[in-house]
C-alpha positions in Angstrom: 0.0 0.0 0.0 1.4 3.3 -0.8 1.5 6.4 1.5 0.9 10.1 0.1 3.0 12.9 1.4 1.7 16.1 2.2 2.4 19.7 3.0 1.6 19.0 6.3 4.0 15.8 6.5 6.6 17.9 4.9 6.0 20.3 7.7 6.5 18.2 10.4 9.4 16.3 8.9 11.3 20.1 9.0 10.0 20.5 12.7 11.4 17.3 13.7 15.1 17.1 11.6 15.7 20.7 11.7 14.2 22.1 15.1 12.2 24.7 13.4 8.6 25.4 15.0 5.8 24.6 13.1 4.8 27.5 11.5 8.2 28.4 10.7 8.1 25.1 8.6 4.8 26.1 7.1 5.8 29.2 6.1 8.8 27.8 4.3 6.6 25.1 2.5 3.7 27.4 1.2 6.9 29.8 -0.2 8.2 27.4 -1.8 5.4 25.4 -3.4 3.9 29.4 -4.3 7.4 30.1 -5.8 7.3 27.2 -8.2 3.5 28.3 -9.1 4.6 31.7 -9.6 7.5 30.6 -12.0 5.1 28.3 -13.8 2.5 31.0 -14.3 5.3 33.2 -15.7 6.0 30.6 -18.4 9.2 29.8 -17.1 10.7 26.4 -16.1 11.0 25.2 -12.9 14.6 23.2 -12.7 15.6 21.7 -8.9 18.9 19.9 -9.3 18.7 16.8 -8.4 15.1 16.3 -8.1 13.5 17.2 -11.4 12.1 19.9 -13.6 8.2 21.0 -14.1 7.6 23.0 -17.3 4.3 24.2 -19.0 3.6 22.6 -21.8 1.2 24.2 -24.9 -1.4 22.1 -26.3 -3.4 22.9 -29.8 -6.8 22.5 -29.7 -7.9 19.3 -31.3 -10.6 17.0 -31.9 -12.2 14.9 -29.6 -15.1 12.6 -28.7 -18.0 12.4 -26.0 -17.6 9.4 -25.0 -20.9 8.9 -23.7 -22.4 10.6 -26.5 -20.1 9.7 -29.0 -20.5 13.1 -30.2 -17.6 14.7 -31.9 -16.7 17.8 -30.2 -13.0 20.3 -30.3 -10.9 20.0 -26.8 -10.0 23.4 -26.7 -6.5 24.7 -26.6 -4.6 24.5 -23.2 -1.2 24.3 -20.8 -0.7 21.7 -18.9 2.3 21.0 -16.5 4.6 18.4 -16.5 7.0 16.8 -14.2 10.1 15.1 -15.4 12.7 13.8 -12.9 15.6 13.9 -12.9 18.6 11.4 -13.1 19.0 10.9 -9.8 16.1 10.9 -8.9 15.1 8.1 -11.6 18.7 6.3 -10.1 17.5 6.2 -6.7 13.8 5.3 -7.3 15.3 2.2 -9.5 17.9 1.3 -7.4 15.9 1.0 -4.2 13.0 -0.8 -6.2 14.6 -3.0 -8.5 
């Protein structure tokens, strides 16, 4: 069974292994997760060595189907963001599962 992490997990993991109080963590986690929306919003990419990199991505609108109606309809031009990690990341994750 697999566990999700939260902010507030993060939170408490930087009370605990740093000493910080709580909403001295919480502070740092909402900047930080608000940083990388604000980046994202400003169509820049978001690069954390290491880890990864999120980057907007620009679809063109295309056509599509209901699929209940089986109507044809247009999905509409959008951004969506993606995640790729990086190479350690990918290293670790397949080293520790494989």
């Amino acid at each position: 069974m697999s566990k999700t992490v939260t902010k507030a997990d993060i939170v408490d993991h930087l009370h605990s292994t740093l000493g910080l109080n709580k909403s001295e963590a919480k502070e740092i986690v909402l900047s930080f997760f608000d940083e990388i929306t604000e980046s994202l919003l400003k169509d820049e990419e978001v690069k954390l060595s290491g880890f990864g990199n999120f980057e907007l991505i620009k679809k063109k609108a295309r056509p599509g189907r209901n699929p209940k109606t089986r109507k044809a309809v247009t999905v509409s031009a959008r951004k969506v963001v993606t995640f790729r990690a990086g190479q350690k990341l990918r290293n670790k994750v397949v080293s520790r599962n494989g």
